[in-house]
N, C-alpha and C positions, 0 to 999 in steps of 0.2 A: 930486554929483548921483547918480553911480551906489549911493551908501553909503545915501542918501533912499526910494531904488525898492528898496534891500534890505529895507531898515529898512519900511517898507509893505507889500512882501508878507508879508513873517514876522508884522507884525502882524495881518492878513487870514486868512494861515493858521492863527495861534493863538484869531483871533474864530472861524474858520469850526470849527476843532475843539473847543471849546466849545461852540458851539452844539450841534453833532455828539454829544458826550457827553452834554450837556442833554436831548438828544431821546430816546437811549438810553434815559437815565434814568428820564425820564416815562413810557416805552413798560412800562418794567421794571417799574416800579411800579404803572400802569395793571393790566400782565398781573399782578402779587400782590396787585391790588385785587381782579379781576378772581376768582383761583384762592380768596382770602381770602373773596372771596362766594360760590365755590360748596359751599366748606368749612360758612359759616356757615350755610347752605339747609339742611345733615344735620341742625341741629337739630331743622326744623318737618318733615321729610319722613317720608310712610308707607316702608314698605318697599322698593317700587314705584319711587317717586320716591327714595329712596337708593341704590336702584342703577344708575338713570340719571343722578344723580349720580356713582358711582363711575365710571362709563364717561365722564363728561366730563373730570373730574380726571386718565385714564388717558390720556384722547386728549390735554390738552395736553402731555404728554412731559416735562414738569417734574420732574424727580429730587425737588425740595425737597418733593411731596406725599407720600412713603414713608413717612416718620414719620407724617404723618396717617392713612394709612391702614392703616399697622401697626398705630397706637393705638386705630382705631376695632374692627378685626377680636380685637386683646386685649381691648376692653372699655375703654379707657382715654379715653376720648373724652366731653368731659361737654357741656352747651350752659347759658351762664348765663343765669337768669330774667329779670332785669332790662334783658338789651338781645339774647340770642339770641344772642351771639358764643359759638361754637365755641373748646374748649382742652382738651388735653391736661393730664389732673389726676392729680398721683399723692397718694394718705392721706398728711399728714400728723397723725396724732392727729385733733383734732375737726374739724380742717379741708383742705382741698386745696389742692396748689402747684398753679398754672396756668402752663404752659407755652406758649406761641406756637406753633400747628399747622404750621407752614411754615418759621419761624426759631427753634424749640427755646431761644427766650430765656424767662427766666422772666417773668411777666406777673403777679406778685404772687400772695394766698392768698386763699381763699373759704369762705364755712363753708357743709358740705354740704348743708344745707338750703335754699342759692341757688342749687346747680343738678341737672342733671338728668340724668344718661346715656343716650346714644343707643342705640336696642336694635340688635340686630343678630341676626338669623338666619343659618340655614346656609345658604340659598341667595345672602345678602349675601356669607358670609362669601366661597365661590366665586368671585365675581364677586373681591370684596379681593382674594384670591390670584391670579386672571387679570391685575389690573389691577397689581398690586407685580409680576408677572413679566415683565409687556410695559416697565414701566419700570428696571426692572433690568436687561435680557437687554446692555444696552450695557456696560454696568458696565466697567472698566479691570480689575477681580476676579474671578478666575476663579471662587473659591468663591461670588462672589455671584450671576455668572451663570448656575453650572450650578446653585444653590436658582433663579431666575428660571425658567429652562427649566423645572424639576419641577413649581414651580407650576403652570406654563401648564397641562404635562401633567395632572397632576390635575382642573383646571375648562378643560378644551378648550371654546375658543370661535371660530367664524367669525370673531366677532372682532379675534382675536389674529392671524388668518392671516397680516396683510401685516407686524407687527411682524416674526413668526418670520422670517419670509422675507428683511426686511431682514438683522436679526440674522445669518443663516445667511452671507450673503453674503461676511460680514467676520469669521465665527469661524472659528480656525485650534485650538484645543485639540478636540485628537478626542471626550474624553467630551460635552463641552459638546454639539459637532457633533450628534454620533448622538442626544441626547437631543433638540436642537430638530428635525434633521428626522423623529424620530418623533410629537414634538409635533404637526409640521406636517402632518404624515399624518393624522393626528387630527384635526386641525381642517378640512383639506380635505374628510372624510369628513361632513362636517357644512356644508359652504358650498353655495354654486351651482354649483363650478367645472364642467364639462365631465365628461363620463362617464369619459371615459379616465385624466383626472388621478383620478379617485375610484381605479378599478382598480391604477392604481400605487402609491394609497397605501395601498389593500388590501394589497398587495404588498410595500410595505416595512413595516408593521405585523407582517404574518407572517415575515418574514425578522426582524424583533427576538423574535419568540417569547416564550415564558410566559405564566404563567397570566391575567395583564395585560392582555397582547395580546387573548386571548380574551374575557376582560371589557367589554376594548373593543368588538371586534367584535360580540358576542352584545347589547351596549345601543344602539349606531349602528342611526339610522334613513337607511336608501337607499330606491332605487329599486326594485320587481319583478326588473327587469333584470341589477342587482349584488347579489340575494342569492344566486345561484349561488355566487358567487366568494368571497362571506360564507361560506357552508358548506363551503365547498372549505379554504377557507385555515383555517378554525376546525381541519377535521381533520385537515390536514398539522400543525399544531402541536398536537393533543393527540398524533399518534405518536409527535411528536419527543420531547413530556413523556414519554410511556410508556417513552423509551430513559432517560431523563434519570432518572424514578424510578427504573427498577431500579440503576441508578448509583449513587441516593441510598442502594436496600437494601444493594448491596456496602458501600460506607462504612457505613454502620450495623452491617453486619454486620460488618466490618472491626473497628470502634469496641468492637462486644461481644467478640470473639473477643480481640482483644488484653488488655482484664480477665478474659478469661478465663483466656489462656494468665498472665498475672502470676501469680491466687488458683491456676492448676493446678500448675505449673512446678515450686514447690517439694514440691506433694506425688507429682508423677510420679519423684521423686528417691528420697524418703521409703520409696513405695510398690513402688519397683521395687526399690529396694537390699537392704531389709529387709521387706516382705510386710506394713506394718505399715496397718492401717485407720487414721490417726490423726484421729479424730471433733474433736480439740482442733486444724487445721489453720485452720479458716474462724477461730478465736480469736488465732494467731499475726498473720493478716492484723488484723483489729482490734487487736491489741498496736501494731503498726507506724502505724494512724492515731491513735491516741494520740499515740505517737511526736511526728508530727507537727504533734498539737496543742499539745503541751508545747513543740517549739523553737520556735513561733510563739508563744505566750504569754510567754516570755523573749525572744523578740527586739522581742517589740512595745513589751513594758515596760520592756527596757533598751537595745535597739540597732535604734531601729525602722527604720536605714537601711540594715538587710543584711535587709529584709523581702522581697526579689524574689531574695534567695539563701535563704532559707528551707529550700526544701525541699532544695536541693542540702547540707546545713547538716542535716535532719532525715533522709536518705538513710542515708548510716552509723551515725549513732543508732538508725534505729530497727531497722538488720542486728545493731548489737551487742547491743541489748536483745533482741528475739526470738530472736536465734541462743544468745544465753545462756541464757534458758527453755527454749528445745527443748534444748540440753544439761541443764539440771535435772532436765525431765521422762524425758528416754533414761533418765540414769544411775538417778534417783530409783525410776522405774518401768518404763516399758515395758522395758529390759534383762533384766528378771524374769519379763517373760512372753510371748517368744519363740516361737514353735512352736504355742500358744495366740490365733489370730484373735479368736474371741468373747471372751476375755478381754479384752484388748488393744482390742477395739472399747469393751466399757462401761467401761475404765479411762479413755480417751482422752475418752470423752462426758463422764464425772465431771468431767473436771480442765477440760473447755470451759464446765461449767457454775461451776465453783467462779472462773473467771476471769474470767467473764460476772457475778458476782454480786461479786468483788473490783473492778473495775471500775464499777461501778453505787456500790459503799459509797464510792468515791474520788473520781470526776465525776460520779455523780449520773446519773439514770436520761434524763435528755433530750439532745436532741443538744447536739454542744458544736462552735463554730465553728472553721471552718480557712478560710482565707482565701487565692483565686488570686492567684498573682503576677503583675507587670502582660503579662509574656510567653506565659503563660497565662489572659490573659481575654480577651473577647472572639472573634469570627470573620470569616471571610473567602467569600465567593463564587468559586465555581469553576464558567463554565458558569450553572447553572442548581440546584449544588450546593450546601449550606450546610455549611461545615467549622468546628469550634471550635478554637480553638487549644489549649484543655486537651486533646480529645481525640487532636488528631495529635501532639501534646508522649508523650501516653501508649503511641500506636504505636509512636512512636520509641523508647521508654522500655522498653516489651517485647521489640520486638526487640533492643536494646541489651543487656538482661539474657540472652536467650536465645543471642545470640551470645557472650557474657562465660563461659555457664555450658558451653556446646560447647567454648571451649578450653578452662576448665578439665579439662574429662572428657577434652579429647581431648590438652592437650601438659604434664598436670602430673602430678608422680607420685601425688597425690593421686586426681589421677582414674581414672590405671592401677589403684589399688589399688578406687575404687570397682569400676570394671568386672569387675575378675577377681575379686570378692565377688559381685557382681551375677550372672556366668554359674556360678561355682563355689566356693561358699563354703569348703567342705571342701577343695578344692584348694588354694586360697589363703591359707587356714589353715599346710595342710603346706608352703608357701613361704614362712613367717614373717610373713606378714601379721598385723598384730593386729589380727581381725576384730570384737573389742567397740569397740575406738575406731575404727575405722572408720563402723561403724554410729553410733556418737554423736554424730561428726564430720558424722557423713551428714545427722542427724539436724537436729544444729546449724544445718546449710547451707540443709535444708530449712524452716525454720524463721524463717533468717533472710531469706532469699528472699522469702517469707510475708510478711516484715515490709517489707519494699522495697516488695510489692504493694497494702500497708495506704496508704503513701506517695504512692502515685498516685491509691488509689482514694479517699483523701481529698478530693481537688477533683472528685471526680466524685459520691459517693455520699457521705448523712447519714454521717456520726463518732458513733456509738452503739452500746452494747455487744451488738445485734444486728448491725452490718455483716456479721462474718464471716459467719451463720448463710445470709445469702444467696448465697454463692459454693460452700459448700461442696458442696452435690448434685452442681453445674453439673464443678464440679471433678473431682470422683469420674469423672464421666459423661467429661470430655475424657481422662482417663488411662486409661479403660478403653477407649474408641473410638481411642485413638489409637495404642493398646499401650502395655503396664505398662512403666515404666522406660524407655520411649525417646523421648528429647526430639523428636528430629522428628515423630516419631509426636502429640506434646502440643502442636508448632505447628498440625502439618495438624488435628488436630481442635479445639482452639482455634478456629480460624479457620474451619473447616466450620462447625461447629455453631453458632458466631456468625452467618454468613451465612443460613443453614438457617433462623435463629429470624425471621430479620427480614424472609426471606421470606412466611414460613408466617404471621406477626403479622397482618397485614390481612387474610386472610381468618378465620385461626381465632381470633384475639385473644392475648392472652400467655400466659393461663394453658392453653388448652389448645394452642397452638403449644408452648410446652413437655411437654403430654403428648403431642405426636404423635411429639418428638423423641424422648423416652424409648423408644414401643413401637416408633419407627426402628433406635434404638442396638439392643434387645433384639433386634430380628429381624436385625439387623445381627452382632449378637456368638455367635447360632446360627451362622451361615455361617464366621465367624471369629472362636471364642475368644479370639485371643491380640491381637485389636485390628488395627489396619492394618500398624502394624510390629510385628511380633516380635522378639522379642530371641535371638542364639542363642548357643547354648552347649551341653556336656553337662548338666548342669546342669538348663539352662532346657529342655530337648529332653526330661527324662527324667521 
C-alpha cells in the first residue's frame, strides 16, 4: 500500500514538472516571438521609430539581442523583401548568408537584390552603443564589461541610469568601478534627480579630471542654479591640466634631450680631446641607422624570430662599423691637419658629403624602413601623461651610454690617458703617452658612439641619408653650453636645452623656439666662454 502512494506521488511530481517546463517553454518562446517581432519592425521603421525600437530590445535585458544589435550598428543587418524578416547577411559573392538575429544559426542564402539594408545614423548608432552597454555591464567578463561601461559613457543617457546603478552594486574590479560611476555622474547630470545628487556628480566628474571631464561639463544642460558649480569645477580641472602639461613639456623635453645627448656625447669626446670641428659627425650617427637597417633586413629574411633582439643584435655592429670609419677618417685625414680649425672644418664637411652621396648610390635616396620591436611599440598612461615605450626604452639607453662612457674616462687606463691628453697634451707626451693613437682611439670612440646613437634614433626618426644633417647644429650647440669635453657638462645641457625647446614651442613654434635657443646660448657663452663646466688643467687654463 505504502509502495502505491510512493509510486503516485513521484508520478504527480514528474506530470507537475512537465507541465512546469512546458510552461517555461512557451513563455521562452513567446518572449523570442516576442524579441523576433521587434527585431523584424527595424525593417519598416524611420529613424525615429528604430531607436525606439532599440530602447525596447535594451529594456528586455536579453543578452541574445547583442549580436543583432552589433550587426545593425556595423551595417550588417538586411530586411528580406518578400516577407520583412530581419537577418544578419554577410557577401557571399553574388549572394548573402542569412544568419538568424537572435540564434546566430544560419538561415540559408539570398541573392542581393531580395533584400534591403537597414540604414543607420549616428544618432542610431549612440543609442546601439547605450543599449550593447546597459546589456553587457553584467557580463561574468571583465573586458566586456569595462567596453559596456565606456559605451554607456560615450552616449550617456537618463536612460541608462538605473542599469549603471544596479551594475555598480555588484562590481568589485576597481577600473570597471570608476568608469561606471563616472558613467553614472553623467547620466545623473542629465536625469530629474534632485539638485544635490546633480552637485555630487558635478563633483565626482571633476575629481576624474581631463580634458573629458570638461567636455562633458561645458555640453550638460542644468539648471541657473548648477552653473556656478559648472564653472567652478570646469576651472579647478583646467589648473589641474595646466600642472599635468607642463609635466607633459618636461617629458618632452626629457624625450628631446636624451637624442640629444646620444647625437652630442660622442662629439663632446671628439671635440674636447682633440679641438677637432668634425662636420662629418651628424654622418657617423646615419652610418649606425643603416647599421641598423641592414641587421633588420637579414634577420627578417633569414631569422625572423630574433626580430625583437634586433637591435640589441645591430648595437655592436653598428659601434664596430662607425668606430672603424672614424678611425679611417683620423688616420686618413684629419691627423694631417691638426692645429688648422678651418681646415679640419671643410675636410670633415667633404667627407659628410661624399658619405651622404655613397649612401644615397647604395639605398637609394628615400627612406628605408626599420622596424620597433614589440618592447618598443606602443605606450602607456601616466596620470594624464602619454609615455611611448620607444621613447623611455631611449632615455634609458642614453643614460646607459653615458654612465658606460664616465667609467670608462673615469676607472680605465684608457681614459687616464684621454684626460691627461685632454688637460696637457705636451705633458702627456713627455710621459710616454702615444698622443696620435690616442687621438685616433679617441676618434674611433667618438665615432662609434655616433653610431650606437644612429641605433636608437632609428625607431624614432626617418633612416635617410639626411638623418644626421638634423642633429648635428643641435649637437655642436649642447657641447659648447655645456662645456667642451665635459660629459656632465653634455648631460646638463642635453637635457636643458631639450626642456628649454619644448617649452618655448607653443608659443614660438619650432623654428624660431630654436632661434631663440641659439641667441640664449650666444648671450649665455658671453658671460661664460668655457660653457657650464670647464675643464681644468694648465693646459686648458692657459
Amino acid at each position: 500500500m505504502m509502495l502505491d502512494k510512493f509510486v503516485y506521488r513521484l508520478a504527480l511530481t514528474l506530470i507537475a514538472g512537465l507541465f512546469l517546463a512546458l510552461a517555461l517553454t512557451a513563455t521562452s518562446l513567446r518572449a523570442e516571438d516576442d524579441t523576433h517581432g521587434l527585431i523584424n519592425q527595424l525593417g519598416q521603421a524611420n529613424f525615429q521609430q528604430a531607436g525606439d525600437i532599440v530602447e525596447s530590445l535594451a529594456k528586455t535585458g536579453d543578452p541574445k539581442v547583442v549580436p543583432a544589435l552589433q550587426a545593425f550598428s556595423d551595417g550588417d543587418l538586411y530586411v528580406r523583401k518578400a516577407d520583412n524578416h530581419v537577418f544578419i547577411a554577410k557577401s557571399s559573392g553574388d549572394r548573402m548568408d542569412l544568419l538568424d538575429p537572435l540564434t546566430g544559426q544560419a538561415a540559408g542564402q539570398e541573392v542581393k537584390d531580395n533584400l534591403g539594408k537597414i540604414k543607420i545614423n549616428n544618432n542610431l548608432r549612440r543609442a546601439v552603443r547605450a543599449a550593447l552597454g546597459s546589456l553587457t555591464l553584467m557580463s561574468p567578463d571583465r573586458a566586456t564589461r569595462l567596453a559596456a561601461a565606456q559605451s554607456i559613457l560615450k552616449a550617456p543617457s537618463a536612460d541608462s541610469l538605473e542599469t549603471v546603478e544596479t551594475a555598480l552594486q555588484s562590481e568589485k574590479d576597481e577600473e570597471v568601478r570608476t568608469t561606471l560611476e563616472r558613467a553614472r555622474a553623467v547620466a545623473v547630470l542629465g536625469s530629474d534627480r534632485p539638485a544635490e545628487d546633480k552637485k555630487a556628480a558635478i563633483e565626482t566628474i571633476k575629481a576624474e579630471g581631463g580634458r573629458d571631464a570638461i567636455g562633458i561639463l561645458s555640453s550638460v544642460s542644468v539648471d541657473e542654479n548648477l552653473k556656478p558649480d559648472i564653472v567652478t569645477a570646469i576651472a579647478g580641472i583646467q589648473e589641474q591640466l595646466k600642472i599635468w602639461d607642463a609635466a607633459q613639456n618636461v617629458w618632452y623635453g626629457l624625450s628631446l634631450g636624451s637624442v640629444l645627448l646620444l647625437a652630442a656625447i660622442g662629439l663632446a669626446i671628439t671635440f674636447g680631446v682633440m679641438g677637432i670641428i668634425n662636420m662629418a659627425h651628424g654622418e657617423m650617427v646615419m652610418l649606425g641607422a643603416y647599421s641598423t637597417f641592414m641587421v633588420q633586413s637579414v634577420i627578417r629574411n633569414s631569422y625572423p624570430e630574433l626580430f625583437d633582439w634586433s637591435l640589441a643584435i645591430a648595437l655592436p655592429v653598428a659601434f664596430i662599423v662607425t668606430g672603424a670609419v672614424g678611425l679611417v677618417i683620423e688616420r686618413g685625414v684629419i691627423r694631417f691637419l691638426y692645429g688648422r680649425p678651418l681646415e679640419t672644418l671643410l675636410a670633415t664637411w667633404g667627407i659628410s658629403l661624399v658619405l651622404q652621396q655613397a649612401v644615397r648610390s647604395i639605398f637609394g635616396p628615400t627612406n628605408q624602413e626599420v622596424g620597433n620591436p614589440s618592447w618598443m611599440s606602443g605606450s602607456f598612461e601616466l596620470g594624464y601623461l602619454s609615455i611611448t615605450w620607444n621613447r623611455l626604452w631611449i632615455i634609458v639607453f642614453a643614460l646607459g651610454v653615458f654612465v658606460a662612457l664616465l667609467l670608462l674616462l673615469k676607472r680605465s687606463a684608457f681614459g687616464l690617458q684621454m684626460r691627461a691628453v685632454t688637460q696637457n697634451r705636451r705633458m702627456a707626451s713627455s710621459m710616454g703617452i702615444r698622443t696620435p693613437w690616442v687621438d685616433a682611439f679617441t676618434f674611433a670612440l667618438g665615432s662609434g658612439i655616433a653610431g650606437m646613437a644612429g641605433v636608437a634614433l632609428s625607431q624614432i626618426d626617418n633612416v635617410s641619408p639626411n638623418l644626421g644633417q638634423g642633429y648635428i647644429i643641435d649637437s655642436f650647440m649642447v657641447v659648447v653650453f655645456g662645456g667642451v669635453g665635459n660629459l656632465w657638462g653634455t648631460l646638463v645641457g642635453a637635457f636643458s636645452l631639450g626642456i628649454l625647446n619644448k617649452f618655448l614651442e607653443p608659443y614660438a613654434g619650432a623654428v624660431l623656439g630654436k632661434i631663440l635657443v641659439l641667441v640664449l646660448i650666444i648671450l649665455f657663452i658671453q658671460k661664460r666662454p668655457r660653457g657650464l663646466f670647464a675643464l681644468k688643467g694648465r693646459a686648458v687654463e692657459a
